[in-house]
C-alpha positions as CSV (number, residue, x, y, z in Angstrom):
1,X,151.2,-1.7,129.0
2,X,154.8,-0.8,129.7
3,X,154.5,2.1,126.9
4,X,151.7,3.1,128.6
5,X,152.8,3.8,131.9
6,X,155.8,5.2,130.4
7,X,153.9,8.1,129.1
8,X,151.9,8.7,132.3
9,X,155.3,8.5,134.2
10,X,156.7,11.1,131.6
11,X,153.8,13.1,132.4
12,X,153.9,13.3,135.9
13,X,157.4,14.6,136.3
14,X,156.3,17.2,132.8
15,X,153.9,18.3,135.2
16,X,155.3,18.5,138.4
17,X,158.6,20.3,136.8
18,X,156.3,22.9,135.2
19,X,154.2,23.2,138.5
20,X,157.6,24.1,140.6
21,X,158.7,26.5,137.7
22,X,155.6,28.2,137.3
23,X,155.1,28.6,141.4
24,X,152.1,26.3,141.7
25,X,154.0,25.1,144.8
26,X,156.8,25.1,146.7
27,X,158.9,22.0,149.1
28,X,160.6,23.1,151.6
29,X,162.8,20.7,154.6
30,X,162.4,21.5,158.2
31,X,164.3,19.6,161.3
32,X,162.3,19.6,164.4
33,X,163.8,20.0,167.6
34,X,164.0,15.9,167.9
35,X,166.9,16.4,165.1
36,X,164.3,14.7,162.8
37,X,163.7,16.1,159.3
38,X,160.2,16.9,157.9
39,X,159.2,18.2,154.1
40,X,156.6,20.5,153.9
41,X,154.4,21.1,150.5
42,X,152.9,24.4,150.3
43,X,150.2,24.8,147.1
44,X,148.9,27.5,145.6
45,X,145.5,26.9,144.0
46,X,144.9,30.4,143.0
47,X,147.8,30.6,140.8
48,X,147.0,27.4,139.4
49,X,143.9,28.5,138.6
50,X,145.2,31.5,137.5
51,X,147.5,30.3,135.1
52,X,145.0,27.3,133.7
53,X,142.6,30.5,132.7
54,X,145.0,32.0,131.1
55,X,146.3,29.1,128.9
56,X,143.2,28.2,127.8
57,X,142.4,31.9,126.6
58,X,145.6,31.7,125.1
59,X,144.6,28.5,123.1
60,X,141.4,29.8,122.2
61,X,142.9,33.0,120.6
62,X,145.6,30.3,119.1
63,X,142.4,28.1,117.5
64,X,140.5,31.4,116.2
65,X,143.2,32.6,114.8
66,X,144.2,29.4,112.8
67,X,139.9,29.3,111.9
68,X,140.3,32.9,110.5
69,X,143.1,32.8,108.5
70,X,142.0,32.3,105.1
71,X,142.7,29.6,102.6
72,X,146.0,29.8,100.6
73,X,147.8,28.0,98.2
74,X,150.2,26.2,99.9
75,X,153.8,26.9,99.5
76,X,157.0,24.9,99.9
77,X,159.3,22.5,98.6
78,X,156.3,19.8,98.8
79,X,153.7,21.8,97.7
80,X,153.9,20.9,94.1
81,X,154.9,17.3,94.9
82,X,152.1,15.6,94.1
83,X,149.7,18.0,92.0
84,X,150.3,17.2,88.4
85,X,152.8,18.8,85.9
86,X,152.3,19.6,82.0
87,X,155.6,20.6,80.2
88,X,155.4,23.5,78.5
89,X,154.2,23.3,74.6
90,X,157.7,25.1,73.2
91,X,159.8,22.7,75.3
92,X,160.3,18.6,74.1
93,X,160.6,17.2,76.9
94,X,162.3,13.5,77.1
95,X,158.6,11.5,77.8
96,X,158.2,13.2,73.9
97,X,160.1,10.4,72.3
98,X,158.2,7.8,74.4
99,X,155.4,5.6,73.1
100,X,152.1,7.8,74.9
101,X,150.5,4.7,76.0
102,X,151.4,5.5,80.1
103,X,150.1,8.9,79.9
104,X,146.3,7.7,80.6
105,X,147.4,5.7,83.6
106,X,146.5,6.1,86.9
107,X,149.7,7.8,88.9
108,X,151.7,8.2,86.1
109,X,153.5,11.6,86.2
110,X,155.2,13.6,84.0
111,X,159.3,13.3,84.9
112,X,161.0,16.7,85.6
113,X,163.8,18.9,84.4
């Protein structure tokens, strides 16, 4: 529970901050004429609706784009990680010399070089 109002707490202020920055409203402090202070919140609904529009066009290019793009190997220090490896048939490699009997075994992998 306290995890969970942490996150909506962290939200809130993610929101509001962005809200300010992007001009969704403004606060501003006035002192009446009774020396007393007032704030004032001023919202802008059509720039919040303008700016919604365009992030979620902006996503929706974002999520076609990632459809589109077309299958690849991947590439990368990981890619290979766990696909299996075969040593080449000029090269003895160390599991040479080794009984074969782990070969067959479920996960067993060939050790690098």
């Amino acid at each position: 529970m306290r995890n969970f109002l942490a996150i909506v707490g962290a939200a809130t202020i993610a929101f509001l901050a962005l809200g300010w920055y992007l001009g969704w409203y403004q606060v501003s402090s006035q002192q009446s004429s009774q020396g007393k202070q007032s704030l004032q919140v001023d919202i802008n609904p059509e720039k919040i609706t303008e700016d919604v529009k365009k992030g979620v066009e902006k996503g929706s290019e974002i999520v076609d784009h990632l459809r589109d793009k077309p299958k690849s190997e991947p590439s990368g220090p990981a890619s290979t990680f766990f696909s299996p490896t075969t040593a080449p048939a000029d090269k003895k490699s160390p599991a040479d010399s080794r009984p074969n009997d782990n070969r067959g075994a479920v996960g067993y992998r060939e050790p690098r070089n």
